[in-house]
Structures are given as C-alpha cells and as structure tokens.
N, C-alpha and C positions, 0 to 999 in steps of 0.2 A: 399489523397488530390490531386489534379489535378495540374501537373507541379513539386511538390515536392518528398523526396521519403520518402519510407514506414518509418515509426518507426523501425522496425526490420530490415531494409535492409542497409546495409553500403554501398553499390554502390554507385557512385559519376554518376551524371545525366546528367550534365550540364560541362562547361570550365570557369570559371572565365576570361574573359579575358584582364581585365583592368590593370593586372602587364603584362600581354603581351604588350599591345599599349604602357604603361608606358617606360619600356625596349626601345623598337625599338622608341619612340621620345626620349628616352636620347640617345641612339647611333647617333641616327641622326646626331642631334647638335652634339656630338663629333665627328662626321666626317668632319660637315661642318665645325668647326673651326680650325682643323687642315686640312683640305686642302686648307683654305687660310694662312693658317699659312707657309706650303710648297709654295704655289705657290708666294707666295709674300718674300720669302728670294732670294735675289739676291747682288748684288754688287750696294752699293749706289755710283754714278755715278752722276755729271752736266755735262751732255751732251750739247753739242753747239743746238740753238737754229735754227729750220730752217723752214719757211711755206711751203714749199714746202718737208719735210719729210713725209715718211709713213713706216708703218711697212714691214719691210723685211722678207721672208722667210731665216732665220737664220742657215745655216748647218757648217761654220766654222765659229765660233767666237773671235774676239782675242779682250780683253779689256788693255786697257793701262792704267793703273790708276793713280793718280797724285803723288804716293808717290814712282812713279819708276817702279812697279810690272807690271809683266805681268800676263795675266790670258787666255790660250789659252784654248776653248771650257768646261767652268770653273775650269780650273785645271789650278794653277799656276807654270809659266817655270822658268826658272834659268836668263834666260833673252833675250832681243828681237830676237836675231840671232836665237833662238832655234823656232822660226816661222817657220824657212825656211826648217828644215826636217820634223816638222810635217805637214806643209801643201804640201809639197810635196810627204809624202803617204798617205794624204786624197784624194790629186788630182788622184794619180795613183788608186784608189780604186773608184772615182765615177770622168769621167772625166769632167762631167759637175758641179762643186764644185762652192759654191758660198760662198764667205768668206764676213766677217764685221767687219769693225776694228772701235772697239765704243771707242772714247779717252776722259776722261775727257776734259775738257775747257782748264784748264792750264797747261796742257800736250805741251812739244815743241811742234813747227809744225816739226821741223830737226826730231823727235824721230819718226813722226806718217808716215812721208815721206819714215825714211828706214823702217819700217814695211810695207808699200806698196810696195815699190823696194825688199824685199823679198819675199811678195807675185807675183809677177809679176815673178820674177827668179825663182820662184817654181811652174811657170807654169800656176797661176790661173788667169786666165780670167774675170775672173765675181766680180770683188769689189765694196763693198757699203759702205758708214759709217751710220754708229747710232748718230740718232739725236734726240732731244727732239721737237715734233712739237709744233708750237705758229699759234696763228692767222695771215694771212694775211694781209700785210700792202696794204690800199686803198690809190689810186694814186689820188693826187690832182685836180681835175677839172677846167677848165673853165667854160667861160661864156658859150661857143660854145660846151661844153661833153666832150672836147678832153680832154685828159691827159696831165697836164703842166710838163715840166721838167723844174728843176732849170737851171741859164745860167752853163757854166764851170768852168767860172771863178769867181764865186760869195763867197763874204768873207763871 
C-alpha cells in the first residue's frame, strides 16, 4: 500500500505528532501562568496619588510600609536607620545609584523625611518616590481660554 507499511514489516514510517503539539501547548500555558504568577507577587502598597508620576528606573528601593516595616531592595531591615549602611555600599559600588523610597499613604511624613536625610548622608544623589499615577486634573476655563484661578481668599 502506498504511505503505509508492509504486513510483515514492523518499522515505524511516519512520527505521530499530535502528543508532541499536545505537550508543548500544555507547557506553554504552564509557563505563561506562572510567569504572571512571579511577576505579579510584590508588596500590596496605596501609594499617594500623583499625575504627574511615571515609572522609574528602580536600582535602590526602600518600601516603608504602614505597619512599620521596612523593606530595602525586597529584603526586610530591622529598621529605618539600617538604610543608611546599605545605601551606602550600593552608592560606593555604582556611584551613579538612584534610590526610591515608595511609602504607603499613611506612612508619617517625619518617618519618610529621615529615610530621605539618610539617603542623602549616604551620599545618594538621585531620589525619587513611587507614586501611583491618576489622570490629570483640567484647569477651569473662561470665557476668554485662559485658565481661572480661584481668588485666595475664597470660603
């Protein structure tokens, strides 16, 4: 027969290969759900709201999170003061180091202030915070296009 094989011949002819395709679409999907699985575990965080936010390149990170904890480049510290040695042998190691101090909302402002004045005494230059972005508040119009500001002293 033409394509098939002999009666007497036990060779294998051909590849079956619909448990091959089968295999490699189930690994798929098992990769794709676990690499959103990884990439989406982080620290749940309400970060302040800002339109004028954008994402940072992120190389020193310090999270302050509202139950106290610190959390320096994901690794939780003993507490805030312990910023000021590690960011100062991140600094000594790349000297153009750019830190982000992401604080929850209800985070003092006193707590996130000396975590700044410790990066600063450790030398780093480059500070940003993490912010959650929102849309842009549109400025009131007049008749005339311009932009109304309220008076100063308006109840």
């Amino acid at each position: 027969m033409a394509g098939g094989a002999s009666e007497g011949n036990d060779e294998i002819n051909s590849i079956n290969v619909t448990p091959l395709v089968d295999i490699t679409l189930v690994l798929l999907i098992i990769f794709m759900v676990t690499a959103k699985i990884i990439v989406s575990q982080s620290v749940p965080l309400d970060l302040p709201k800002a339109a004028s936010g954008q994402e940072v390149q992120t190389v020193f990170s310090i999270i302050l999170l509202a139950d106290g904890t610190t959390q320096v480049d994901s690794r939780s510290v003993a507490n805030d003061d312990a910023v000021f040695a590690l960011a100062g042998e991140a600094q000594a190691k790349n000297p153009e180091l750019r830190a982000v101090i992401k604080a929850d909302s209800s985070v003092p402002h006193g707590r996130v202030i000396h975590v700044l004045d410790l990066l600063k005494q450790a030398k780093v230059s480059k500070i940003a915070f993490g912010v959650s972005p929102v849309p842009p508040m549109n400025p009131v119009t007049t008749q005339g296009g311009a932009p109304s500001t309220p008076p100063a002293n308006a109840p």
